[in-house]
C-alpha positions as CSV (number, residue, x, y, z in Angstrom):
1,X,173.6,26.6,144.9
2,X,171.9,30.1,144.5
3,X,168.5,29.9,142.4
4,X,166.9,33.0,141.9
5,X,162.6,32.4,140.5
6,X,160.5,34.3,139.1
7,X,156.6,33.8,138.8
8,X,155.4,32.4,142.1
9,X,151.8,31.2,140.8
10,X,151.0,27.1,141.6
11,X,153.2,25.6,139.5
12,X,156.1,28.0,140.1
13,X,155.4,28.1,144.0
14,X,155.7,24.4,144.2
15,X,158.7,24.2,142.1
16,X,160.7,26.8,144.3
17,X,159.5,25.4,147.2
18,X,160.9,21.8,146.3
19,X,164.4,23.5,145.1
20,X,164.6,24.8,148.6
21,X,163.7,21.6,150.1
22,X,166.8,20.0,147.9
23,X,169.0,23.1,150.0
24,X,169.2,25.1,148.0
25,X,169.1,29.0,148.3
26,X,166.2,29.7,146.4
27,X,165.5,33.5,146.5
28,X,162.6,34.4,144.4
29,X,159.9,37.4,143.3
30,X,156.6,37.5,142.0
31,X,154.4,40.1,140.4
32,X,151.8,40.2,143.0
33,X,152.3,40.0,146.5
34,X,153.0,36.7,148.3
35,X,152.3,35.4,151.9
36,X,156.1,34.1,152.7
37,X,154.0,30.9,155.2
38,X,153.1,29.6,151.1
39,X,156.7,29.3,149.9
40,X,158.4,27.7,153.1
41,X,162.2,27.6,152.6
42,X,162.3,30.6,150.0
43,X,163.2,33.8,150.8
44,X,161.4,36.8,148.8
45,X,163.3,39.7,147.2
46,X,162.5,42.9,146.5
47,X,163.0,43.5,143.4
48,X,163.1,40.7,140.1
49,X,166.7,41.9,139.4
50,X,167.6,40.0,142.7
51,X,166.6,36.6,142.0
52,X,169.3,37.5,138.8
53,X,171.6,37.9,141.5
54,X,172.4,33.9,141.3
55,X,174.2,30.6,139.4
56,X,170.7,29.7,137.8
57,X,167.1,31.4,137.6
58,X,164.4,29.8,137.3
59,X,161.0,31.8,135.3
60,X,157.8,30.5,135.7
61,X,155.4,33.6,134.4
62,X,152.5,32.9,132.1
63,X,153.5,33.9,128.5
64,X,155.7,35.9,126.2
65,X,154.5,39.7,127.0
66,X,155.1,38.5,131.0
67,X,158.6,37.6,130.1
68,X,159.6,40.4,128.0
69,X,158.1,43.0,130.3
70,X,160.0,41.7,133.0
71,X,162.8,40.3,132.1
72,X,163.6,42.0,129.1
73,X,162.4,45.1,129.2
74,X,163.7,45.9,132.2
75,X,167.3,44.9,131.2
76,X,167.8,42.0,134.1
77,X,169.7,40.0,131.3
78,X,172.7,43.3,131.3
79,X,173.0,43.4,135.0
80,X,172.5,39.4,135.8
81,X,175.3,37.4,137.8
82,X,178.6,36.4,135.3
83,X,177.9,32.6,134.4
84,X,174.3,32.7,135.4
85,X,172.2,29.7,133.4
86,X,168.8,31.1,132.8
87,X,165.6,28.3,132.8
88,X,162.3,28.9,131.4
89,X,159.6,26.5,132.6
90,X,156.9,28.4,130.8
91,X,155.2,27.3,127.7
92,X,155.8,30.5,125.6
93,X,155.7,30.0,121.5
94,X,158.6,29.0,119.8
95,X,159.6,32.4,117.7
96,X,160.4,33.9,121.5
97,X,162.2,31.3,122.5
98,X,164.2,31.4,119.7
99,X,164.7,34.7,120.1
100,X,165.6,34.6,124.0
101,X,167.8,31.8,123.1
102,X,170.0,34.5,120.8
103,X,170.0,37.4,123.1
104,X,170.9,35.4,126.4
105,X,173.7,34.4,123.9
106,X,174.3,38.2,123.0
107,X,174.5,38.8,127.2
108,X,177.0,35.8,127.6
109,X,174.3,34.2,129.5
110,X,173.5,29.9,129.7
111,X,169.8,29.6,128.4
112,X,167.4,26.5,128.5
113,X,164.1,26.0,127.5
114,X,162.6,23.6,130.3
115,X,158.7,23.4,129.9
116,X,157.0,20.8,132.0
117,X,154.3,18.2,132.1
118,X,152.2,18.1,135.1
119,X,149.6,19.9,137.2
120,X,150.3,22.0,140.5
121,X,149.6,18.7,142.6
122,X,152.3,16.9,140.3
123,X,154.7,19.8,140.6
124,X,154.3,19.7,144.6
125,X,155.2,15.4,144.8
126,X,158.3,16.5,142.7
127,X,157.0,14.2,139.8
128,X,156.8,16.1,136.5
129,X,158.2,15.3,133.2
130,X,160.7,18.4,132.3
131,X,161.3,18.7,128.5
132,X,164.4,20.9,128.3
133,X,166.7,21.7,125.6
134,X,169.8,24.0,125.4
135,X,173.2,23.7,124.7
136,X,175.1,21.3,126.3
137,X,177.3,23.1,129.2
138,X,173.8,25.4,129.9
139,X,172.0,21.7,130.5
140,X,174.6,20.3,132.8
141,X,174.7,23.1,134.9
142,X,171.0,22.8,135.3
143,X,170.1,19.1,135.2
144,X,170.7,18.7,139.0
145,X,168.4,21.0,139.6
146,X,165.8,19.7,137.8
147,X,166.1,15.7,139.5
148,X,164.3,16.9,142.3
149,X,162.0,18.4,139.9
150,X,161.0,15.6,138.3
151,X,160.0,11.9,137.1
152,X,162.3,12.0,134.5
153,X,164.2,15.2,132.7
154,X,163.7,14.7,128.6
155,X,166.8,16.2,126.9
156,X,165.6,17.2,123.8
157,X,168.8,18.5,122.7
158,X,171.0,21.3,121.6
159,X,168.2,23.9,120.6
160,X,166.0,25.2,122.7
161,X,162.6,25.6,120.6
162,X,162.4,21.8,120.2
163,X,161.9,21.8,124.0
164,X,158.8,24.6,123.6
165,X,157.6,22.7,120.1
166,X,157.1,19.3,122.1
167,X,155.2,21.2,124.8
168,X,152.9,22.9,122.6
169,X,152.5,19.4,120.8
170,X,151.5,17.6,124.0
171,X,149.0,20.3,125.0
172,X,147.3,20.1,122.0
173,X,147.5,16.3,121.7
174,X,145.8,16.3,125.3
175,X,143.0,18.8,124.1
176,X,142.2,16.8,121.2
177,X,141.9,13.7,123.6
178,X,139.4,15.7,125.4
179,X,137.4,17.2,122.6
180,X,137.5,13.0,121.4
181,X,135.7,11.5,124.1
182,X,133.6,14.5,124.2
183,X,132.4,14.4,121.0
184,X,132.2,10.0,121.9
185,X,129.7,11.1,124.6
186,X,127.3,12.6,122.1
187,X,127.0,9.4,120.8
188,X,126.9,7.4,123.3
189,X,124.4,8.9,125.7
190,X,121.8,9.2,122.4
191,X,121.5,5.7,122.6
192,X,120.9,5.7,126.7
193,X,124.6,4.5,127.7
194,X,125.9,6.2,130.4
195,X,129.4,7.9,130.3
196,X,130.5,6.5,133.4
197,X,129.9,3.2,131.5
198,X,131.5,4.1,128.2
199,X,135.0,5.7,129.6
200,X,135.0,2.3,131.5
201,X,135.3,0.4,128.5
202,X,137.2,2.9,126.5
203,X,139.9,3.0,129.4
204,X,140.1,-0.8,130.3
205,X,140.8,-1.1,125.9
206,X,141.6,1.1,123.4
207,X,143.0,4.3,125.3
208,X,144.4,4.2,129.1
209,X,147.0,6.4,129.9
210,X,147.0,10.0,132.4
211,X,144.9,12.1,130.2
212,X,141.9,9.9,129.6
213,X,141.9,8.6,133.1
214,X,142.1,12.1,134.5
215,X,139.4,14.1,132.5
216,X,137.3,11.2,131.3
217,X,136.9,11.4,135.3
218,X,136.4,15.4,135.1
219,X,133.6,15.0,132.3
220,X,132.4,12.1,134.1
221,X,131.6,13.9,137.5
222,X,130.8,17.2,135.2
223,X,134.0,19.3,137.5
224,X,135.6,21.7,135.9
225,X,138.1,23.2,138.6
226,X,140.9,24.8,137.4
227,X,143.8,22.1,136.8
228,X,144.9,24.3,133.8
229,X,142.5,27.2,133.0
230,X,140.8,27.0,129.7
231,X,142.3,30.6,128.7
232,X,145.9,29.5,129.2
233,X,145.1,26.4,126.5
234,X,143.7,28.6,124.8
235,X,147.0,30.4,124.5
236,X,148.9,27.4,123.9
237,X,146.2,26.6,121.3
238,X,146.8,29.9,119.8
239,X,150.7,29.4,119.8
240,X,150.9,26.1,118.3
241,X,148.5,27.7,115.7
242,X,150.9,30.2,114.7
243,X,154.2,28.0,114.7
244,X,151.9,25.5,112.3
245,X,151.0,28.5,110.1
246,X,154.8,29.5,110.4
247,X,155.6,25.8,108.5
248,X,153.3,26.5,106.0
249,X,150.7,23.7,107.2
250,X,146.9,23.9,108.4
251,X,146.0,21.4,111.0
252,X,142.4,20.6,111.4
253,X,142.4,19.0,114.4
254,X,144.2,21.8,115.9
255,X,142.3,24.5,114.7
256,X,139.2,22.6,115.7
257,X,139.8,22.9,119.9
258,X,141.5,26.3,119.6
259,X,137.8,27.2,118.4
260,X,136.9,25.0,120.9
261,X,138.6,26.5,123.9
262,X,137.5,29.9,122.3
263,X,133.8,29.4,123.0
264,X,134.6,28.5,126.3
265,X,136.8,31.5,127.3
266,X,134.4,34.1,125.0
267,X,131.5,32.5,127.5
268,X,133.3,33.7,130.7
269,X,135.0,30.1,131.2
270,X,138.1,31.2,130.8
271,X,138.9,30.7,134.6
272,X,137.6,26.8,134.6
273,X,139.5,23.8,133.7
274,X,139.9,23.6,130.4
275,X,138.0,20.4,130.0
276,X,135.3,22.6,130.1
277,X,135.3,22.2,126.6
278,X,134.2,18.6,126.9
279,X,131.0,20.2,128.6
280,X,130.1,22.4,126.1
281,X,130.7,20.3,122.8
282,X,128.3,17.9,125.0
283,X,125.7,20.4,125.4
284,X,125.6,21.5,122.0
285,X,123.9,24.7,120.5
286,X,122.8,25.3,124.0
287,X,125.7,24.9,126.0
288,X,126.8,29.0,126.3
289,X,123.2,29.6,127.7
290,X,123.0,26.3,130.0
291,X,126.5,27.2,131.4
292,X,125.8,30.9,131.8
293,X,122.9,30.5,133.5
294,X,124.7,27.9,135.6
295,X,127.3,30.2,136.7
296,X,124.9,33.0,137.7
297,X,122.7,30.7,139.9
């Protein structure tokens, strides 16, 4: 089949890379210029219009204004292929991808949402859990496409935003896990225990599962590489936000790591892992200075 891509950062990069590796002819552009030796199998276009010229497109770009500026302002939807199934694998809030969903509609266009679970490394083995939701002949055209995507494709049905609710619900659920065993080490280490020694028992008990292994071991060692930068939670932070004003609620917990991943990104952070939260809620009232000082050693 012919996939066109768009957004050829980590996660996209590895994700057209593994389409190609499944035979397809994956043609794909980015915003910024890309070495073809990183995307073996894919062939680079010109132009984003091109990688419209296809059955299915994947986008991959980092938010709403990405999207609409180049997709939508630049009218790729009016002069895609006939029959072309459009797949966003971007977390972008769910008043856009309603609103994508209607004019993809208006274009006579196939449209799923298709966010996904799972880091660059995760993306690369072919193992990430793909929410996706659309309406049912868009979805089959696309599900064979996303098996060599994936652990396991989650249909979440018929409408698309359920897809982009769920992954703004994980990604908060997953930064209040870390702001949890943050705010656990504050305790703990008063009284002399180690953290090493507390995520131990915590994981071997009450709470295993990927995200406590994987950055009770980041707070742990005190790494805060980028897996996920802290300013791109911090958007999803800020998206979920909205959608949970939208419903008429307030969510405490929610608003507490948004404010959270705020201090971090307002301290220059933006670019580190966004467990870097963990770091600073462990540091306390000192924590901007510590860290600042830190980075300019």
């Amino acid at each position: 089949m012919r996939i066109g891509f768009i957004g050829l950062g980590s996660m996209g990069s590895a994700i057209a890379v593994n389409l190609a590796k499944a035979g397809h002819d994956v043609r794909a552009w980015n915003r910024s210029k890309v070495a073809q030796e990183s995307v073996p199998g894919v062939s680079l276009v010109e132009l984003a219009a091109d990688a419209f010229k296809a059955d299915a497109v994947f986008t991959m770009l980092s938010d709403d204004p990405a999207i609409r500026e180049v997709i939508l302002d630049a009218g790729l939807l009016a002069s895609a292929q006939p029959g072309l199934t459009h797949v966003v694998t971007s977390t972008i809030s769910v008043a856009f991808a309603r609103e994508l969903e209607l004019l993809h509609e208006e274009a006579g266009l196939g449209y799923v949402s298709a966010p996904v679970l799972g880091r660059p490394n995760v993306a690369a083995s072919g193992q990430l859990n793909i929410l996706a939701a659309g309406k049912a002949e868009a979805l089959a055209a696309i599900e064979p496409l996303l098996v060599p995507l994936s652990k396991k494709v989650w249909k979440l049905g018929d409408n698309p935003a359920r897809a982009n609710t769920a992954k703004l619900a994980c990604n908060m659920m997953i930064a209040m896990a870390i702001e949890a065993m943050a705010e656990s080490v504050v305790l703990t280490e008063s009284v002399g225990l180690d953290r090493a020694d507390f995520f131990e028992l915590i994981l071997s008990t009450l709470f295993s599962g990927r995200a406590y292994e994987s950055y009770s071991a980041q707070i742990t060692e005190q790494s805060f590489e980028p897996g996920f930068k802290a300013k791109l939670a911090l958007k999803d932070m800020r998206l979920a936000t909205e959608f949970s004003h939208e419903i008429g609620r307030t969510l405490p917990m929610l608003e507490a790591v948004r404010e959270g991943l705020d201090r971090a990104v307002t301290a220059g952070l933006g670019d580190k892992d966004w467990s870097i939260m963990a770091d600073m809620t462990v540091r306390g009232g000192d924590a901007l200075a510590s860290r600042k000082i830190n980075l300019e050693i």
